[in-house]
C-alpha positions as CSV (number, residue, x, y, z in Angstrom):
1,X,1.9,0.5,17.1
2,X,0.9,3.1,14.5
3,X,-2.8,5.0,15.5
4,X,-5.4,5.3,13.1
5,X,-5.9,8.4,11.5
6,X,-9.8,7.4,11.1
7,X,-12.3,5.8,14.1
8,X,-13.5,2.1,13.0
9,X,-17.3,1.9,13.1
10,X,-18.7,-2.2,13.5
11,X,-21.0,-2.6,11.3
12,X,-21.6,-5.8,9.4
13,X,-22.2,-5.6,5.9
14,X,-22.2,-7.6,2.6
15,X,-19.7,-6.9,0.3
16,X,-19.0,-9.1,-3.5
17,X,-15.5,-8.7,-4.1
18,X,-14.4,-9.1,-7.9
19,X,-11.3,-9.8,-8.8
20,X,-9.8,-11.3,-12.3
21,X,-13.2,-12.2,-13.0
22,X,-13.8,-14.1,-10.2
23,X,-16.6,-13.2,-7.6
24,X,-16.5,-13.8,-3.8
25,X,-18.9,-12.8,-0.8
26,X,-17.8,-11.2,2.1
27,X,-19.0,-9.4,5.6
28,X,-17.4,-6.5,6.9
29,X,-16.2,-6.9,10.6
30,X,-15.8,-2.9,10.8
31,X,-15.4,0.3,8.4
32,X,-14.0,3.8,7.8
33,X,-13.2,6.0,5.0
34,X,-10.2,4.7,4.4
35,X,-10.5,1.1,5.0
36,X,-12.4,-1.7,6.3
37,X,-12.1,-5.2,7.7
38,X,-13.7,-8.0,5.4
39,X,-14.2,-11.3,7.0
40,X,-14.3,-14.0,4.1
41,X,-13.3,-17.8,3.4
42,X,-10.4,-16.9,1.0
43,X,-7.3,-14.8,1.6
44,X,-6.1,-12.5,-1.2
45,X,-2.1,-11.5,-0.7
46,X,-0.8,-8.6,0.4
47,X,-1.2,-5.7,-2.4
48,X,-3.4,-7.7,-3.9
49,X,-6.4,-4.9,-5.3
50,X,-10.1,-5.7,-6.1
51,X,-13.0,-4.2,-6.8
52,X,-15.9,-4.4,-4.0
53,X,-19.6,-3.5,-3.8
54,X,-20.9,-2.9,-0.5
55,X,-24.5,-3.5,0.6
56,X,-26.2,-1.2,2.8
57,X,-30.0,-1.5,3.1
58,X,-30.9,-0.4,-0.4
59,X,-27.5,1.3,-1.4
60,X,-25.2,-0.4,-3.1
61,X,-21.2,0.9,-2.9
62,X,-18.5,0.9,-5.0
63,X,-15.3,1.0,-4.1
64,X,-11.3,-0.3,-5.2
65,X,-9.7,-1.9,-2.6
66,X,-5.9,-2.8,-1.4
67,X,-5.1,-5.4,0.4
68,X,-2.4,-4.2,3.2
69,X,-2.3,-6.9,5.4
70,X,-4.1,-10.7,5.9
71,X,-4.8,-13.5,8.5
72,X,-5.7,-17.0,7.7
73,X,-7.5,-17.4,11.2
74,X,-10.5,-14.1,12.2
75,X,-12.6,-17.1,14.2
76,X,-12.2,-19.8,16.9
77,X,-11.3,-23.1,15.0
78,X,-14.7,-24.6,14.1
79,X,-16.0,-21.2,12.5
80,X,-16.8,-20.8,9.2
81,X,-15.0,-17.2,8.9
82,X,-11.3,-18.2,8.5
83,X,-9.4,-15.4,6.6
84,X,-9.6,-11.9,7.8
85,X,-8.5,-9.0,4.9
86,X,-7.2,-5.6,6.6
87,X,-8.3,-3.0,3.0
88,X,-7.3,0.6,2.6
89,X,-9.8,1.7,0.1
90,X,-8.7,3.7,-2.7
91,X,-11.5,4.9,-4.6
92,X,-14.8,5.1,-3.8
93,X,-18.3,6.6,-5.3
94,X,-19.4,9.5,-3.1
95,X,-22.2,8.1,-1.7
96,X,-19.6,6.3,0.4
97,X,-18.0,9.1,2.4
98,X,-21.4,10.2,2.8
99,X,-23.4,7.2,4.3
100,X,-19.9,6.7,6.1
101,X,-20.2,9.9,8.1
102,X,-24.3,9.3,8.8
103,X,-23.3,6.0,10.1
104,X,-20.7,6.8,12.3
105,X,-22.9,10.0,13.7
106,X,-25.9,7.7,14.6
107,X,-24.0,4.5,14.8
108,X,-27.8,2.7,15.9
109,X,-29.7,3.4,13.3
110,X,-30.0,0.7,10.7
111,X,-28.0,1.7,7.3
112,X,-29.1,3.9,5.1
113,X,-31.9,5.5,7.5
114,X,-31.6,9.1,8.2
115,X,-32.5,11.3,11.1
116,X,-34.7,14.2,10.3
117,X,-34.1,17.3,12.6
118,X,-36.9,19.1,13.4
119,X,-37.8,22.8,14.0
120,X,-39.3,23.4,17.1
């Protein structure tokens, strides 16, 4: 088993994925620079790329996405949350890498808040 080069941060988010023309909806399970885990109803094949935009309080993300690996079955039977899509992400605006690195510094805080330092 190969390690990640990158630490995975859970955070559920909304992302529209766009593909062809076609739209779908999305949550992401967890993210990273590089990549992300989308949960969705759909499953896109392997090397399959698509744009997404990523919602994050009042920031909106874009990014292209590969598909490097899928799974028809994220939930227990039952769930609404059938296919899983593992995405390396290979372009995205820098706003991305930015809120990424708050995010994973102050994993609690809601997205998009900041923490102020202050000056004693």
């Amino acid at each position: 088993m190969t390690k990640r080069k990158e630490k995975r941060i859970n955070k559920s988010l909304l992302v529209n994925i766009s593909q062809n023309g076609f739209e779908r909806m999305g949550v992401t399970v967890n993210i990273s620079r590089r990549g992300m885990l989308i949960a969705t109803t759909e499953i896109f094949p392997v090397q399959s790329e698509f744009k997404i935009l990523l919602a994050a309080a009042d920031d909106i993300y874009s990014l292209t996405g590969l598909v490097v690996w899928n799974t028809d079955r994220m939930s227990p039977p039952g769930e609404n949350v059938p296919a899983g899509l593992g995405v390396r992400i290979k372009r995205s605006d820098r706003g991305y890498a930015r809120f990424i690195r708050t995010t994973a510094s102050h994993p609690l805080l809601p997205p998009g808040e900041r923490v102020e330092k202050t000056v004693s």
